[in-house]
Each structure stands twice: as C-alpha cells, then as structure tokens.
FIBA-974288 format. One line per field, with one value per residue (C-alpha): x, y, z; residue number from 1. Coordinates in Angstrom, 2 decimals, m for minus. Layout:
N
xx = (X, ...)
yy = (Y, ...)
zz = (Z, ...)
num = (NUM, ...)
***
This chain:
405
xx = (m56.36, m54.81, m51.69, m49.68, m50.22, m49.90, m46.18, m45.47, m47.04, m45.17, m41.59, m41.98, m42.63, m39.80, m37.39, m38.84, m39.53, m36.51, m36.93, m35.07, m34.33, m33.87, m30.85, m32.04, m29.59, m29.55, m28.36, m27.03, m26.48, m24.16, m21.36, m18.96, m19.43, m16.37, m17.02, m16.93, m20.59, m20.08, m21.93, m21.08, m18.92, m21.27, m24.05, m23.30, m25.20, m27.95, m30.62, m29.36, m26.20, m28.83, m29.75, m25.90, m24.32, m25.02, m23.18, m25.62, m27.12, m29.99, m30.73, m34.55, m35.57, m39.32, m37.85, m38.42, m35.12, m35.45, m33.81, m35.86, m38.76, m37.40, m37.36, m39.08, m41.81, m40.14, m36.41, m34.62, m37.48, m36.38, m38.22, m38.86, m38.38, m39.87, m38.76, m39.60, m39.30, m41.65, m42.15, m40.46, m42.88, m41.97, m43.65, m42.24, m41.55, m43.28, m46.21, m44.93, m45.05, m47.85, m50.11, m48.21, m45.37, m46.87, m45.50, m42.05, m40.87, m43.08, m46.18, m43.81, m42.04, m44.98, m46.68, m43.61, m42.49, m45.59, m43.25, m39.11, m38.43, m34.18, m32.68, m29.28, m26.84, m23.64, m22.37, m19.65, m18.36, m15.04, m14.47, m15.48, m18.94, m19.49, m19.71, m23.24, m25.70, m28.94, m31.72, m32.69, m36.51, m37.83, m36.34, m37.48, m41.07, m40.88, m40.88, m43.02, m40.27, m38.18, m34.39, m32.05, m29.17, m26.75, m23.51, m20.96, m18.64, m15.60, m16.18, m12.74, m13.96, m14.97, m12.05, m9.49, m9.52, m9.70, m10.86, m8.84, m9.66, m9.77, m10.56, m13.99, m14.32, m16.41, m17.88, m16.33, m13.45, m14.09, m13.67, m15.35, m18.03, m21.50, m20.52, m17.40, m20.17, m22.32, m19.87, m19.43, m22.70, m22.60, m19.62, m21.68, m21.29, m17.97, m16.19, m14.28, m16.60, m14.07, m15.96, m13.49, m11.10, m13.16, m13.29, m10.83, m10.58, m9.72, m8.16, m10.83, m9.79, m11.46, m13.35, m13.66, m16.62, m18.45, m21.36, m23.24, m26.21, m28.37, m27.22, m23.53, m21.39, m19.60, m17.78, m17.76, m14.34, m14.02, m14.22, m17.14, m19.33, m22.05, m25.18, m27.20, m29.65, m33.10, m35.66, m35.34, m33.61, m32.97, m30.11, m28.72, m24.90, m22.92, m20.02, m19.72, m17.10, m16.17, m12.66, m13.47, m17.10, m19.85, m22.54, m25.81, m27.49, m30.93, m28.72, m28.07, m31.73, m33.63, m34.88, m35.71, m39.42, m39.66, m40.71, m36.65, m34.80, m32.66, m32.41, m29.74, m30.73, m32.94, m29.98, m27.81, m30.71, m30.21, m27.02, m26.57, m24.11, m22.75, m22.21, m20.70, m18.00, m17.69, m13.61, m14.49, m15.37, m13.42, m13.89, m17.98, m18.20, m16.01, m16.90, m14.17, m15.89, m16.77, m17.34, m20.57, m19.16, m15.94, m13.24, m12.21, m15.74, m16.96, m13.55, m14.33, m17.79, m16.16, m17.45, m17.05, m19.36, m18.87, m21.46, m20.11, m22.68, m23.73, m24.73, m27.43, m31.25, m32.89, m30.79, m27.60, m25.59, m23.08, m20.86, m20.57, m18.17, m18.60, m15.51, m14.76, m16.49, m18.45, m21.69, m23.36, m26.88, m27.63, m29.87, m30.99, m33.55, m35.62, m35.79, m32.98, m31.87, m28.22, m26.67, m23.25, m19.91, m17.91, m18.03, m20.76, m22.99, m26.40, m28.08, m31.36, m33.30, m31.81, m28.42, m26.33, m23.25, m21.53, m21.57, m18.46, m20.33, m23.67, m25.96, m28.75, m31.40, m30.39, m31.29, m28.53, m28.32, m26.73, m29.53, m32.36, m34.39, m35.26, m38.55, m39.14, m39.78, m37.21, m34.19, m35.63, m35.64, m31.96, m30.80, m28.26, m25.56, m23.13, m20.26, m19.92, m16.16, m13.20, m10.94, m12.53, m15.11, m18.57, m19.03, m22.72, m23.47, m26.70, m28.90, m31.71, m34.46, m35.04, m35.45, m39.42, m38.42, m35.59, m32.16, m29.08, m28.19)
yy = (m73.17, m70.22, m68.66, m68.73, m72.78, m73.20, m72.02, m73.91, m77.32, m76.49, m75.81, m78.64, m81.15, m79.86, m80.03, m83.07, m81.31, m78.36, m75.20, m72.42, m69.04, m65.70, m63.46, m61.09, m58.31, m55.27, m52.65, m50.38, m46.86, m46.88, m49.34, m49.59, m52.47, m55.40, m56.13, m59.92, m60.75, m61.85, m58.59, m56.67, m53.46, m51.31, m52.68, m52.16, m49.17, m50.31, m49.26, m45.55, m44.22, m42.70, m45.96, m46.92, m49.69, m53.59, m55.30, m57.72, m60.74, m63.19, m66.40, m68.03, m65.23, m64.08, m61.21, m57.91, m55.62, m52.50, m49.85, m46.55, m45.27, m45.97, m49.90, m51.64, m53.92, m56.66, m56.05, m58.80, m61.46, m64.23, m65.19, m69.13, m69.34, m71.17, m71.82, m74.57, m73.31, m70.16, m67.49, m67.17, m67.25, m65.93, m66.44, m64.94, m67.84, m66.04, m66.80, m70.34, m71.01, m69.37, m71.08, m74.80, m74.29, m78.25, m79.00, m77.08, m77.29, m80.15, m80.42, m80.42, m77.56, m75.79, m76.37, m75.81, m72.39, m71.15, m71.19, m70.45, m68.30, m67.72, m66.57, m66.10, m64.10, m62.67, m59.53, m57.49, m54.62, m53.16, m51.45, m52.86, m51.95, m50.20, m51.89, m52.80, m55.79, m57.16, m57.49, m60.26, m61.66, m59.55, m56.19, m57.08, m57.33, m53.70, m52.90, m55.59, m57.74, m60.57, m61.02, m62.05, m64.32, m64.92, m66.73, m66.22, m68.61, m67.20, m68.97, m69.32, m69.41, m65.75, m64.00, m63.70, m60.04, m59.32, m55.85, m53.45, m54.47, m58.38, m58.93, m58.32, m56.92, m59.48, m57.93, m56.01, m56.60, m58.55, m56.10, m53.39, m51.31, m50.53, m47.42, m47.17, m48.17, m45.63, m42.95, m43.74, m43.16, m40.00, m39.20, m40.07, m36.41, m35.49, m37.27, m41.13, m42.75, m44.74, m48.13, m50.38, m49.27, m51.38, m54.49, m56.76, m58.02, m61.77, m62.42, m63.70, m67.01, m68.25, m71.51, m70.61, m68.82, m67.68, m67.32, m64.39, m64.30, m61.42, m58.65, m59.49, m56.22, m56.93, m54.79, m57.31, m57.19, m57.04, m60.55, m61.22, m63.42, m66.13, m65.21, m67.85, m65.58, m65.70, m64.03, m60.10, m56.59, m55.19, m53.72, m51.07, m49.22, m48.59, m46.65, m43.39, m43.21, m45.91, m45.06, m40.86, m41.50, m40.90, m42.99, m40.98, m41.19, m42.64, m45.96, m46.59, m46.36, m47.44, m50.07, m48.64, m47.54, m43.55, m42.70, m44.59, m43.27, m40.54, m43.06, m44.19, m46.71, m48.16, m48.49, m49.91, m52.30, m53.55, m55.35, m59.20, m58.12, m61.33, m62.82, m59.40, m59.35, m63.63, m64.56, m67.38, m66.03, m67.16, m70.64, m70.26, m68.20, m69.66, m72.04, m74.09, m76.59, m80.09, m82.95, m84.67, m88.18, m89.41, m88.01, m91.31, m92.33, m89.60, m89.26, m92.82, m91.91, m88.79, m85.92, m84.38, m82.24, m80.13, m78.32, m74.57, m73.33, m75.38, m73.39, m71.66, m73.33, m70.58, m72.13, m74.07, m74.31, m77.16, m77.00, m79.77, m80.78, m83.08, m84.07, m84.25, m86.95, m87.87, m88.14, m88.71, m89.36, m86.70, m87.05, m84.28, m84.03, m80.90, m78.34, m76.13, m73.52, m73.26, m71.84, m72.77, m71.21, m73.20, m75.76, m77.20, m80.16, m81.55, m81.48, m84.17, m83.04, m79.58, m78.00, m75.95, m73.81, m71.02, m67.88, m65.78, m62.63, m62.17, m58.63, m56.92, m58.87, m61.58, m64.96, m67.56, m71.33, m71.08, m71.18, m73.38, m74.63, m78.29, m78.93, m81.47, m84.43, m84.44, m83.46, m86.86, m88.85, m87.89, m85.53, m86.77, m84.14, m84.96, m83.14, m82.82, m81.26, m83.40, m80.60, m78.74, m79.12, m78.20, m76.58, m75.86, m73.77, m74.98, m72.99, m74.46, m73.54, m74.23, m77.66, m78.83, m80.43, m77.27, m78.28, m77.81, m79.84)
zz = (49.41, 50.22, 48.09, 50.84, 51.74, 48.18, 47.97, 51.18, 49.90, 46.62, 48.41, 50.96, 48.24, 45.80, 49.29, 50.98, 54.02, 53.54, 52.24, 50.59, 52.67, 50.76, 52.46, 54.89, 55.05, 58.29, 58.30, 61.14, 61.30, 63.84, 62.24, 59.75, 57.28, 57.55, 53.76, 54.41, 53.80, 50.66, 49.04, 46.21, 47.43, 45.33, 47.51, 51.20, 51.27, 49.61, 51.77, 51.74, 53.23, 55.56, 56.88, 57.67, 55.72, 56.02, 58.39, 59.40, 57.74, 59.01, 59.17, 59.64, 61.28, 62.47, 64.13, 62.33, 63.02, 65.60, 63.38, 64.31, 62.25, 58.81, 59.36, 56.56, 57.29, 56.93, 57.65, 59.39, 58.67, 56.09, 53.09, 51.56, 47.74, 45.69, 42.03, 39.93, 36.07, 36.23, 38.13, 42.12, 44.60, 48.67, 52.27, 55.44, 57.47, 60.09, 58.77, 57.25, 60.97, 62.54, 59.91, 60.18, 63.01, 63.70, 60.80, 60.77, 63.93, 65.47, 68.56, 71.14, 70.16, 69.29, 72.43, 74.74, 73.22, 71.03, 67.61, 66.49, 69.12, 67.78, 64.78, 63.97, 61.85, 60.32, 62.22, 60.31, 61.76, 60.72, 64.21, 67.93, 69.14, 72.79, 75.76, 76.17, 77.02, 76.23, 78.83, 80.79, 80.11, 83.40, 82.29, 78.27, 79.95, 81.14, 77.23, 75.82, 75.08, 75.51, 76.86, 74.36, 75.01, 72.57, 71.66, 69.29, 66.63, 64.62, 61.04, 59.53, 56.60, 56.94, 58.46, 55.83, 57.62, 61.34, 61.45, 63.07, 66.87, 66.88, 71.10, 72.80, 76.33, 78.63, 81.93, 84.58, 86.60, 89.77, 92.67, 90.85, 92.46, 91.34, 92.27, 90.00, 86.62, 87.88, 87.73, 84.25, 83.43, 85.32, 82.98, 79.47, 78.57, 79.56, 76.20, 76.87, 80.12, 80.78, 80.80, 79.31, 81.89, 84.04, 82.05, 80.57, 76.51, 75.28, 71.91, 69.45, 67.71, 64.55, 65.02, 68.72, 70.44, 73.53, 75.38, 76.13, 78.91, 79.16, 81.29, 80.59, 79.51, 75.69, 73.16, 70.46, 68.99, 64.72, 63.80, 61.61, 63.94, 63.45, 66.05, 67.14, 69.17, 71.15, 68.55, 70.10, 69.35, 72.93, 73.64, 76.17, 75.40, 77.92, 76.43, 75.55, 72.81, 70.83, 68.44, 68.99, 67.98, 70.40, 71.01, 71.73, 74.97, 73.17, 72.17, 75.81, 77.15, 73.54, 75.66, 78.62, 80.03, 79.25, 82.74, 83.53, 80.35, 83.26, 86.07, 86.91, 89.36, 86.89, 84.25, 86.66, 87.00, 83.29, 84.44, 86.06, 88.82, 89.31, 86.04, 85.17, 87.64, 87.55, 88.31, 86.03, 83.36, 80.73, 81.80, 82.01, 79.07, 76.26, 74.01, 71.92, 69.38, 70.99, 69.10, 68.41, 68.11, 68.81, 66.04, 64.46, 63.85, 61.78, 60.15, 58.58, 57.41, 55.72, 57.54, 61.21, 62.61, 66.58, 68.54, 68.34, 70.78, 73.54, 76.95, 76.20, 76.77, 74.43, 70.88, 70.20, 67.05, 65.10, 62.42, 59.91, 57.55, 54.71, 53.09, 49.83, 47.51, 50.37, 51.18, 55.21, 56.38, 59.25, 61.78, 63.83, 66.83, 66.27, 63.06, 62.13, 59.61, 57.91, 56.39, 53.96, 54.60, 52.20, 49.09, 47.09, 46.82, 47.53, 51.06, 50.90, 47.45, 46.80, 45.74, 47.84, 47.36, 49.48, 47.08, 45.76, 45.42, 46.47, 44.40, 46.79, 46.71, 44.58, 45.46, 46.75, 47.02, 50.55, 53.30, 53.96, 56.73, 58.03, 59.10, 62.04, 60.34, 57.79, 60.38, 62.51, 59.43, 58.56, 55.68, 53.01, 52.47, 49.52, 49.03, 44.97, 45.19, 44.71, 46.67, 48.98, 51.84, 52.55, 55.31, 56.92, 59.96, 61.76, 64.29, 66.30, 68.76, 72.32, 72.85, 73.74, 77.15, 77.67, 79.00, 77.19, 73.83)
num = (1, 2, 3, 4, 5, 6, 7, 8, 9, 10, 11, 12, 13, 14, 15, 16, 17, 18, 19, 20, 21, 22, 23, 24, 25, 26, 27, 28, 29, 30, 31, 32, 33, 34, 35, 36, 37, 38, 39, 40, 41, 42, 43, 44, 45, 46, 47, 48, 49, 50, 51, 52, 53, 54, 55, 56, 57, 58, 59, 60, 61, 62, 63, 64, 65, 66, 67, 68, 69, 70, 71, 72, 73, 74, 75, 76, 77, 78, 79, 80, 81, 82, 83, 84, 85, 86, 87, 88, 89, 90, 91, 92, 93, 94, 95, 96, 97, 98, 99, 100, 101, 102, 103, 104, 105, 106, 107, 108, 109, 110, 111, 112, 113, 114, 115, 116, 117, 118, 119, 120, 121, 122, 123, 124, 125, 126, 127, 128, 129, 130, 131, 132, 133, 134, 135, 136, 137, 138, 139, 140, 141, 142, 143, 144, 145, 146, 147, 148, 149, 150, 151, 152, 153, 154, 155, 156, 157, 158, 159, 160, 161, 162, 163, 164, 165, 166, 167, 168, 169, 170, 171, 172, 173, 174, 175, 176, 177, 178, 179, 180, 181, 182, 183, 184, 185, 186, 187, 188, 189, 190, 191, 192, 193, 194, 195, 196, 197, 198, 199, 200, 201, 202, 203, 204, 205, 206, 207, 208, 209, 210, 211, 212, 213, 214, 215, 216, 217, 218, 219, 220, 221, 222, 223, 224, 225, 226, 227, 228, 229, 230, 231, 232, 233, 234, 235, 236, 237, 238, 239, 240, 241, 242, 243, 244, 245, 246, 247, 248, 249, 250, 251, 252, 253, 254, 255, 256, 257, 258, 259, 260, 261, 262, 263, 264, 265, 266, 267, 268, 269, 270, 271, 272, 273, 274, 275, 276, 277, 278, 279, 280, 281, 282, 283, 284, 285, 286, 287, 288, 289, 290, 291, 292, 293, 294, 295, 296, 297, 298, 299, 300, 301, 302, 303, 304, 305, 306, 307, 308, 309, 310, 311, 312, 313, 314, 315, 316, 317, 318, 319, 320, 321, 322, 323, 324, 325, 326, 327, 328, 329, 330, 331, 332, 333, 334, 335, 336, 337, 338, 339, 340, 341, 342, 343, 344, 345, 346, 347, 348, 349, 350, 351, 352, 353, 354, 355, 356, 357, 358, 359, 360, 361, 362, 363, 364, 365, 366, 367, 368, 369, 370, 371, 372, 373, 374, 375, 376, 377, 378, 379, 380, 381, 382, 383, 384, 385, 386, 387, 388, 389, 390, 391, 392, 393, 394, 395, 396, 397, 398, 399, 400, 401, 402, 403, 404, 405)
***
C-alpha cells in the first residue's frame, strides 16, 4: 500500500468518512491585508513582504494559486492531517481525489465532472480591489483554462471591521456604450480611467451576498468575504487606479493570449455585454440567505441552517447553526468542505472549534471535508457551548445531474 492511501485509510477511519484540512493561506502582492483572518499580526507577511501580505485563505482546494513565478508548488492547495498520538502525517487532497475521488465525492460526481472542480475562501482586503472580471469557460480555453464563477457571503462573524470602502461596484450602467469602456482602456495610461464612473456600487450587508457570473465587471468592496468559487485563477482588471495606486497593465491582460495582450477588441471581448449592463441587476445578482426548511421546524430541533449561495450550477454554499446544548443529525446530498466561523463542539467523530488566533502554519481544528457517503448518511454536529453558537460555513461542488441546489 502506498504511503499516501495509508494516511487516507488512516484519516477516513479516525473521521468516519471526514477529514481534517490544514489552512491554506495566499497571498497577494497587490492588496493590503484586512487583518481579520484570524492570523497572528506578526504573520501576515509571512511569505516575504516581497510576496505581498495574506489576505486570502482556502478552503478544499485542488487549485494551485496564480501568483507569478515565485508561487510555491503547492500554494492555494489544501492539505488532510492526520494525527493520532505520533507523528502528523499530510496528502494534498488533490491527489486524495485523483487516486479515490469515487470515494470522496462519489461515481456520479466523478463521472459527470472528472473530480472537485470548486474551492472556496476568505478574501481580506483592507481597501476595494479594481474593477475587473473573470472569464467565461470559452475565453479561459484561449489560455488553457477554465471560467470561474463565483459568489460571495458577508460572515458576521468576521466583520467586526468594514474596511475603509464597505460597497462593491457591479457592472456597467445600462445605456453605456462599448465604446464609452473602450475609451477607458484607451485611457489606462493617462492616471484615474475613469471606469467606476461608469458603474454603480451597493452597500455590502453582513449575512447577505451576491452572485458573480463570469464576464461580470466587480470592485469587491472591503468586507472580508467567504468565496465559494469554480476551481480557477483567471482574472482580467479593468481599472487603472485604485485609491492613487496604479494597477499595471500586465494585471489586466494576465489572462489573455500574448498574440491579444494590446487588443483592444479582444479585451473588450473578455466582457458578457448583457449581464454587464442588466437593469436588473440587483434583483438577479443578490443573494439574501434562504432557508432550508421552514424556520419553526429547525428552531425546535435546535439548529437553523440557509443556503447563502444558491444561483450558480458550478458550487453552492449553506450556513448552519447549531444552537447551544444541542445536537442535529445533518444530511447532505453530495460531499462538502467547511469550514467553522464560530463556537465549539463535535461534528460526527471529530472536534471542531473556530480559532482565536491562528500562527503560520499551525494546524487548526476548524476545517474539514465530508466525503460522499458520510454527508448521505447524515453527520451529527453537537454544539458543546452552553452560550454561544456554532456556526459552520459549507461549500459544495457541481451537482452530478447539474441544475441549481
């Protein structure tokens, strides 16, 4: 048997089917850490100030990050522990799952989508990010890729501190002109391209959210924001300067086929026109919390739990709360990772507890991901506080047959 099956046999059995996730921290040299990760303050630069501080963490991830030519090998991709008395033993899951994705995430799924095609994460920037968008599947293809849609969920219990720009800019301004983006690009050298003028920006309201298709124009505001995400790193910036600092040319066509990194047409290409300049956007895009049961009913049973993220086919995402003293059985129709946001207790076979203060590279008791078979079966979550709640956010894949949740 191989080392690798060993230490998955090993940390299935000790988890019934669930296993522990390391933190995978990102960083990004083009942001300012929010400081709400959780991390030590002497750590957020722990991968060099040259590298930009951490403002990202991830969750069940198989994506490797797209940080330039001093990306680690395995930045962005999450680890399982294992622990029983003696020494720690890791595995990617990316290779947890090519060797037994059957296993993890079930034939269906397997055969459907080929393995955990999402990921999601913490992002926790300080300031707001440029207006920019991720590519659609057929303009990802041009670059060996694939399009990443994405949605975003305001954890409360995350945002003691809003940042100093709490509202993200969503599209463009119906009646705008291709013409009028255009000229903006034209303008990327000239100092402010004027972008946002050309867009409009909604107050961002914790334990709210929204959806984000690819090709959408966003300038994510400075809430720290839970990800769920399809499993890619493309991106394409639109704006120019962001607070007086300028965003280099390279960020807006990183993406982009070399023979297409000065044309314009081809940029202007990157964007869905219509969702873009949708009068309906708010309505089509946001995403307040909807219930998963009626309100009464899992009020009696002691918990309540809400779909956070819900219009996407590529992932979705819940939030559960257990209250506390209680305990729930949880059933759940595919595989899943969480992560804990609040409280303490037991979920199935292993502990759990949202940290204080988390040290580079020090292992928590917050994440973990379901496998198939125990999700199905139903997990028992037990929350071991008399006072306070536990509180779990859970990201999942596409669904085998595809649809919405």
């Amino acid at each position: 048997m191989s080392n690798t099956n060993r230490v998955l046999d090993n940390a299935l059995s000790q988890g019934k089917g669930i296993v522990r996730l390391r933190p995978a921290w990102v960083p990004r040299s083009f942001c300012i850490p929010g400081r709400r990760l959780r991390l030590h303050p002497d750590d957020y630069y722990a991968f060099g100030a040259h590298r930009g501080g951490i403002d990202e963490r991830w969750f069940a991830s198989t994506t490797k990050a797209d940080n330039g030519p001093e990306t680690l090998d395995d930045e962005g991709l999450s680890y399982i522990y294992f622990q029983d008395g003696g020494k720690a033993e890791e595995v990617l899951l990316k290779d947890a799952i090519e060797l037994r994705g059957e296993e993890f995430l079930g034939k269906e799924v397997m055969r459907a989508h080929g393995g955990w095609t999402m990921y999601s994460k913490f992002f926790d920037n300080l300031e707001p990010l440029p207006h920019h968008l991720h590519h659609t599947d057929e303009m990802a293809a041009k670059v060996g890729q694939k399009g990443k849609p994405e949605a975003y969920y305001f954890p409360p219990q995350l945002n003691n501190k809003r940042g100093y720009f709490p509202y993200t800019f969503f599209g463009i301004n119906p009646g705008v002109t291709k013409d009028q983006v255009r000229a903006c690009l034209e303008d990327w050298n000239k100092g402010d391209n004027g972008i946002l003028d050309l867009s409009r920006a909604y107050r961002l309201t914790p334990g709210t959210g929204w959806d984000v298709p690819p090709g959408v124009l966003h300038a994510p505001g400075s809430y720290l924001t839970y990800e769920p995400q399809r499993a890619s790193d493309v991106f394409a910036m639109f704006q120019s300067i962001v607070w007086d600092a300028y965003t280099p040319w390279e960020l807006l066509v990183k993406d982009v086929p070399e023979e297409y990194k000065n044309d314009l047409d081809f940029i202007m290409s990157l964007l869905d026109w219509e969702l873009n300049v949708d009068p309906d956007l708010y309505r089509n895009r946001f995403t307040p919390p909807r219930p998963v049961k009626p309100d009464e009913e899992m009020k009696s049973q002691g918990y309540a739990e809400n779909w956070i993220s819900y219009k996407s086919e590529a992932f979705s995402a819940k939030e559960l709360t257990v209250h506390p003293g209680r305990s729930v059985r949880i059933s759940d129709g595919d595989a899943y990772g969480l992560i804990v946001v609040q409280g303490r207790g037991r979920f199935g076979a292993l502990c759990v507890a949202a940290p204080t203060m988390i040290r580079f590279g020090q292992m928590t008791g917050d994440e973990l991901f379901v496998t198939c078979k125990a999700a199905r079966e139903g997990v028992e979550i037990t929350n071991e506080s008399a006072c306070d709640d536990l509180v779990i956010l859970k990201h999942f894949g596409p669904k085998a047959g595809g649809g919405l949740p």
